[in-house]
KOLDOZA-455017 format. One record per residue (C-alpha): x, y, z negated; residue in one letter. Coordinates in Angstrom, 2 decimals, padded with zeros to 5 digits. Last residue first. Example, Ala and Ser with C-alpha at 12.3 -4.5 7.8 and 13.67 -1.06 7.14 Angstrom:
% residues 2
+---------+---------+---------+------+
|    east |   north |      up | resn |
+---------+---------+---------+------+
|  013.67 | -001.06 | -007.14 |    S |
|  012.30 | -004.50 | -007.80 |    A |
+---------+---------+---------+------+
***
This chain:
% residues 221
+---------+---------+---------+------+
|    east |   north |      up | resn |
+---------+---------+---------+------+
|  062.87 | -064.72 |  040.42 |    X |
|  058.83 | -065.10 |  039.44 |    X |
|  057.12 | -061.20 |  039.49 |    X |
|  056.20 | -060.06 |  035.59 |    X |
|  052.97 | -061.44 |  034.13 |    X |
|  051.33 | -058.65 |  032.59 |    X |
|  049.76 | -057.08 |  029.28 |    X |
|  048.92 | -053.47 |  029.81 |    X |
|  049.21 | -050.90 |  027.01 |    X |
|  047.02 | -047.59 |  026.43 |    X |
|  047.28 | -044.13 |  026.28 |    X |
|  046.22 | -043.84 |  030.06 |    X |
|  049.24 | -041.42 |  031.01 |    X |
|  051.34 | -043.02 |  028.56 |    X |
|  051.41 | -046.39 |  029.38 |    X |
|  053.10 | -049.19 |  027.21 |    X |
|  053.63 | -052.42 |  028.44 |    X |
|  053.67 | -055.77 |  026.78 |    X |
|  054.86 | -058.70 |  028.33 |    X |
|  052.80 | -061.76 |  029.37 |    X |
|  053.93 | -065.76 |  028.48 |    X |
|  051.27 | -065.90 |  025.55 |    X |
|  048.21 | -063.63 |  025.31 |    X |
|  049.64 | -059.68 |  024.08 |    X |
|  049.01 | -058.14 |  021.02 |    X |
|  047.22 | -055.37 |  020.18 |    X |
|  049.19 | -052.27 |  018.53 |    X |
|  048.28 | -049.96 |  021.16 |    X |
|  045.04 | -050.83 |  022.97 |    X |
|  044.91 | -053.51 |  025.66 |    X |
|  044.80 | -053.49 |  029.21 |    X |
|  044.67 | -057.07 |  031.03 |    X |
|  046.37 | -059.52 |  033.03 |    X |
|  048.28 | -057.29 |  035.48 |    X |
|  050.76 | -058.51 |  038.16 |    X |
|  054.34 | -057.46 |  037.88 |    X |
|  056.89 | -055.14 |  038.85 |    X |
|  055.97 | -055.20 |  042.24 |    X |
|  057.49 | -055.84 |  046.01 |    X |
|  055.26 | -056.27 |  048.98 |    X |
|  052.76 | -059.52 |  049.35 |    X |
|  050.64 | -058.29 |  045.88 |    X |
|  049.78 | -054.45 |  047.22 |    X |
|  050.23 | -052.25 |  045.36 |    X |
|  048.81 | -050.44 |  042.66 |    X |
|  050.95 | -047.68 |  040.35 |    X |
|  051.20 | -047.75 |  036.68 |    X |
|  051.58 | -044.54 |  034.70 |    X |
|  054.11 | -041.98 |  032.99 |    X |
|  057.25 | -042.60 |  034.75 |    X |
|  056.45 | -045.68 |  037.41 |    X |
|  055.95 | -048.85 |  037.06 |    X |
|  054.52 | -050.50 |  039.85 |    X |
|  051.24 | -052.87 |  040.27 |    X |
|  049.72 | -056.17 |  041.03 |    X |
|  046.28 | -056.37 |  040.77 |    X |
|  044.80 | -059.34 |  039.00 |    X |
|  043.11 | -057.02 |  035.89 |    X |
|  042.70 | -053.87 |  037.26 |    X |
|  045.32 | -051.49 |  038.61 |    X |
|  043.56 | -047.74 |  037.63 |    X |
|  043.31 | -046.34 |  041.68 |    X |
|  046.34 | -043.80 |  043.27 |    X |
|  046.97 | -047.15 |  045.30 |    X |
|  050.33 | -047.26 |  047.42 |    X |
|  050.71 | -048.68 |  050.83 |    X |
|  053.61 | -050.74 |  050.79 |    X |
|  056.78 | -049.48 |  053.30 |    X |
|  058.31 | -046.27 |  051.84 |    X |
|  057.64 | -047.10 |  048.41 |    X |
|  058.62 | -050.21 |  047.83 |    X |
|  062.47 | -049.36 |  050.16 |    X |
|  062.84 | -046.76 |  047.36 |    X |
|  064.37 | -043.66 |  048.69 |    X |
|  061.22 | -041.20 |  048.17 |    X |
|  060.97 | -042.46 |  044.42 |    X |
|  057.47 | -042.97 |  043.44 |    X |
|  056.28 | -040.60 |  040.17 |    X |
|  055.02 | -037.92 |  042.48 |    X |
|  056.44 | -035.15 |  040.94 |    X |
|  053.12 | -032.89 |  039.66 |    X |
|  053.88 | -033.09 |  035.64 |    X |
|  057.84 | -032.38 |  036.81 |    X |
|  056.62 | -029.12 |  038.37 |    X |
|  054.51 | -028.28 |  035.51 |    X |
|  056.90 | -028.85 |  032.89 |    X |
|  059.30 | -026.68 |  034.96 |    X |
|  056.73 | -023.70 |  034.97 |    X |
|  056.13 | -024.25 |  031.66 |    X |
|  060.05 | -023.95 |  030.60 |    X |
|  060.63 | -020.96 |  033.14 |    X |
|  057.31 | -018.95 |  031.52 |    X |
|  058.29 | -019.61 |  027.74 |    X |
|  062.53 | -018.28 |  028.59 |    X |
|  060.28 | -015.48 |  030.62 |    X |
|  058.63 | -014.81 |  027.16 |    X |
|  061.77 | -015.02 |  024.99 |    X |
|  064.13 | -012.82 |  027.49 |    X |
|  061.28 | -010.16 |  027.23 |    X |
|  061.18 | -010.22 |  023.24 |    X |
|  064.72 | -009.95 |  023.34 |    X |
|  065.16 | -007.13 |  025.48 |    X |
|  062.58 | -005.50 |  023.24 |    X |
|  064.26 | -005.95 |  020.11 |    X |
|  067.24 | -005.13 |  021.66 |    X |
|  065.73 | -001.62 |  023.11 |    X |
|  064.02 | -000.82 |  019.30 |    X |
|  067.65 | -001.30 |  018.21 |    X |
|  069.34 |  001.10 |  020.41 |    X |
|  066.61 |  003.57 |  019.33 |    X |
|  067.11 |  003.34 |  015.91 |    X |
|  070.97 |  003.65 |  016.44 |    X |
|  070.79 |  006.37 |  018.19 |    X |
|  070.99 |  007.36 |  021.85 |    X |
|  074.59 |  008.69 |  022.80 |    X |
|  073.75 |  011.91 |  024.53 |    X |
|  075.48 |  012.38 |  027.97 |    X |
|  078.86 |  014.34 |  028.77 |    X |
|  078.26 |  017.58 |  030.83 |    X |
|  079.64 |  017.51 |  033.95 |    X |
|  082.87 |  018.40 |  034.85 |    X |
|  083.78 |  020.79 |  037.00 |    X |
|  084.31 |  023.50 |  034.66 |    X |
|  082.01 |  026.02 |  033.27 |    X |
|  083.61 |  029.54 |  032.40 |    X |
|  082.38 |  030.55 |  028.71 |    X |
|  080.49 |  033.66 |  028.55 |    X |
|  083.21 |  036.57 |  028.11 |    X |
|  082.56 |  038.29 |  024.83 |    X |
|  081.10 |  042.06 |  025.05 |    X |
|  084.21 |  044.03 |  024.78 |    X |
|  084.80 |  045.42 |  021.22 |    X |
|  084.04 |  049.64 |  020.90 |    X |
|  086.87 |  051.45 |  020.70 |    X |
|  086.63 |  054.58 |  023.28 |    X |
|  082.55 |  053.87 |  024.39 |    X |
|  081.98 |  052.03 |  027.19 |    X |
|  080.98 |  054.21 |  030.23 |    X |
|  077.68 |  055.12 |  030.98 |    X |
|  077.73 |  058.69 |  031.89 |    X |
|  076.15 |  058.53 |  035.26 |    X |
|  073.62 |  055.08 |  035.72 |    X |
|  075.67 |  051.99 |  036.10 |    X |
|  074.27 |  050.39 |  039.52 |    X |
|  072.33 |  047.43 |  039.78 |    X |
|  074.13 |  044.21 |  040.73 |    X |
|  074.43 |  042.72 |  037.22 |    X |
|  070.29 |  043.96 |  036.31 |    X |
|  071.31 |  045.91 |  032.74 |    X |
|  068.89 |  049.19 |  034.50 |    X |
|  066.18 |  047.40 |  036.84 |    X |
|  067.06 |  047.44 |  040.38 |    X |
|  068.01 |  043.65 |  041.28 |    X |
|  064.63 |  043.31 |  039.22 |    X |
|  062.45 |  045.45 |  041.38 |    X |
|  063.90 |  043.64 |  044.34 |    X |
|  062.62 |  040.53 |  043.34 |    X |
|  059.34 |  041.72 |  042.48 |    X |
|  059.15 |  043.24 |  045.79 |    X |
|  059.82 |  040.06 |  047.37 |    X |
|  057.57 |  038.38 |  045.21 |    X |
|  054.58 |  040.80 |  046.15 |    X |
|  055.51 |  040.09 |  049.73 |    X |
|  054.92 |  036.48 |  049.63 |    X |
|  052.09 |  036.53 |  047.63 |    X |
|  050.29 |  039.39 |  049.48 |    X |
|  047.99 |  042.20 |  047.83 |    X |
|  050.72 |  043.60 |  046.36 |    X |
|  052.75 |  045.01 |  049.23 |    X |
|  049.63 |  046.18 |  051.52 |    X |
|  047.92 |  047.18 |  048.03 |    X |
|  051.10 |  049.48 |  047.23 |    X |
|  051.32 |  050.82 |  050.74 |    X |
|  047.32 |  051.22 |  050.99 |    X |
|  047.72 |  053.56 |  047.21 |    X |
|  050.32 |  055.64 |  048.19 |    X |
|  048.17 |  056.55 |  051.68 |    X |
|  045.20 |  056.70 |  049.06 |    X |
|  047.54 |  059.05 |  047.32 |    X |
|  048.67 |  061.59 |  049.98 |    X |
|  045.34 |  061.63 |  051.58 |    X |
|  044.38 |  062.71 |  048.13 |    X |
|  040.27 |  062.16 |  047.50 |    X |
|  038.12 |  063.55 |  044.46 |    X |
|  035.35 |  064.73 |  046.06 |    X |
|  035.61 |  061.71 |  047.90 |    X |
|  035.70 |  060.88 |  052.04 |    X |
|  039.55 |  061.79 |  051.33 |    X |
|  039.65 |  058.56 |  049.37 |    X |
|  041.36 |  058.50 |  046.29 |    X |
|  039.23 |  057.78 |  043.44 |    X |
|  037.12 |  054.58 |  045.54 |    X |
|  040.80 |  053.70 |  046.74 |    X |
|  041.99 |  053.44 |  042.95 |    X |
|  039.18 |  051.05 |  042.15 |    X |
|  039.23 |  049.18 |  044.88 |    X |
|  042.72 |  048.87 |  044.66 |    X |
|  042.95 |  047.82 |  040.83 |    X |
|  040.22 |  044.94 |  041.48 |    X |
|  042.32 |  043.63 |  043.85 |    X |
|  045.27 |  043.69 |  041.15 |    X |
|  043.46 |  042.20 |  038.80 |    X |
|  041.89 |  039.42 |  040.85 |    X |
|  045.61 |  038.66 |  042.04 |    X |
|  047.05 |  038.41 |  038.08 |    X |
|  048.67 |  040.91 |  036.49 |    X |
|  052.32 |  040.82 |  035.01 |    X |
|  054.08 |  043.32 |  036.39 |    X |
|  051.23 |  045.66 |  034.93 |    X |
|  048.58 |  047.52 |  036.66 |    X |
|  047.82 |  051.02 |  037.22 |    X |
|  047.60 |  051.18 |  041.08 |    X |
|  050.36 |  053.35 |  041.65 |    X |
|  052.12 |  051.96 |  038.95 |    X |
|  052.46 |  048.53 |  040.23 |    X |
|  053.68 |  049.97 |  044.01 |    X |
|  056.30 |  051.11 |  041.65 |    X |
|  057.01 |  054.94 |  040.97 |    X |
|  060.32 |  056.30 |  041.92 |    X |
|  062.73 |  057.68 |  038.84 |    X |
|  062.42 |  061.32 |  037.88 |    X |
+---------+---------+---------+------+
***
């Protein structure tokens, strides 16, 4: 007659949860103690080994380990008397040995290669949009005086609109004051809308920052 389990002592399943098996105990300890009508010292004792066991996480795993090293078809438990193979019968087919080399990885498909592109191209797109603003930016901020030029590193320079009379630079996008004793590109005689001409011996300018032109008298040689 094979040994009961700690599980069949107090009539639960493999399976049952800690409230279950609590509730098992007190119920089986209420039947069995020798203080009863009822009692079995030999039980209750039966009864505190199984709860002692079960009643713990760690142990209960333990014993649920060893319960399956012991169950009948378990590889390390023992072949019970008798069971041999019988005269004939096929072998059971040998699971196929593993080798060392991994297993080879899933080629995605084609609808999923193309969903990547399409996103990889969406993403090159947008940081394509964020370089060319960010340049635009930079080269909107550039201080339009050159660093080297011998003007701008010795005449004070005027961030004002030149007016008519002031004499003036020109630099990439706008017209920048001087002073009239340090070198210029000319001397101012008016702005004018585009399109309007210019009085006689001036030259035309267009500026782009103010939308407008600028009729001037350029320096004398």
């Amino acid at each position: 007659m094979p040994e009961r389990s700690h599980y069949d002592v107090l009539g639960v399943s493999p399976g049952a949860k800690p409230d279950a098996i609590r509730r098992a105990y007190l119920r089986q300890a209420r039947r069995w103690h020798p203080d009863r009508p009822t009692g079995d010292s030999e039980r209750m004792r039966a009864v505190n080994e199984a709860w002692e066991v079960l009643g713990d996480i760690r142990s209960r795993a333990a014993y649920d380990r060893k319960l399956a090293r012991s169950a009948p078809g378990h590889p390390g438990s023992p072949r019970p008397a008798g069971a041999t193979r019988p005269t004939g019968s096929p072998r059971p087919a040998a699971s196929p040995r593993t080798s060392g080399t991994p297993p080879r990885p899933q080629t995605p498909s084609l609808e999923v290669v193309s969903i990547r592109w399409r996103w990889i191209s969406l993403a090159a797109v947008v940081l394509a949009a964020v370089a060319v603003a960010v340049i635009f930016l930079a080269t909107s901020a550039i201080d339009d005086s050159d660093p080297d030029d011998p003007i701008a590193a010795t005449a004070p320079v005027s961030e004002s609109r030149p007016e008519p009379g002031d004499c003036f630079r020109i630099g990439t996008t706008t017209l920048i004051t001087v002073p009239c004793d340090h070198p210029h590109d000319g001397k101012l005689v008016r702005w004018v809308p585009l399109g309007a001409p210019c009085p006689p011996d001036t030259e035309l300018r267009w500026v782009r920052s103010a939308q407008e032109a600028v009729c001037y008298h350029p320096p004398s040689g």
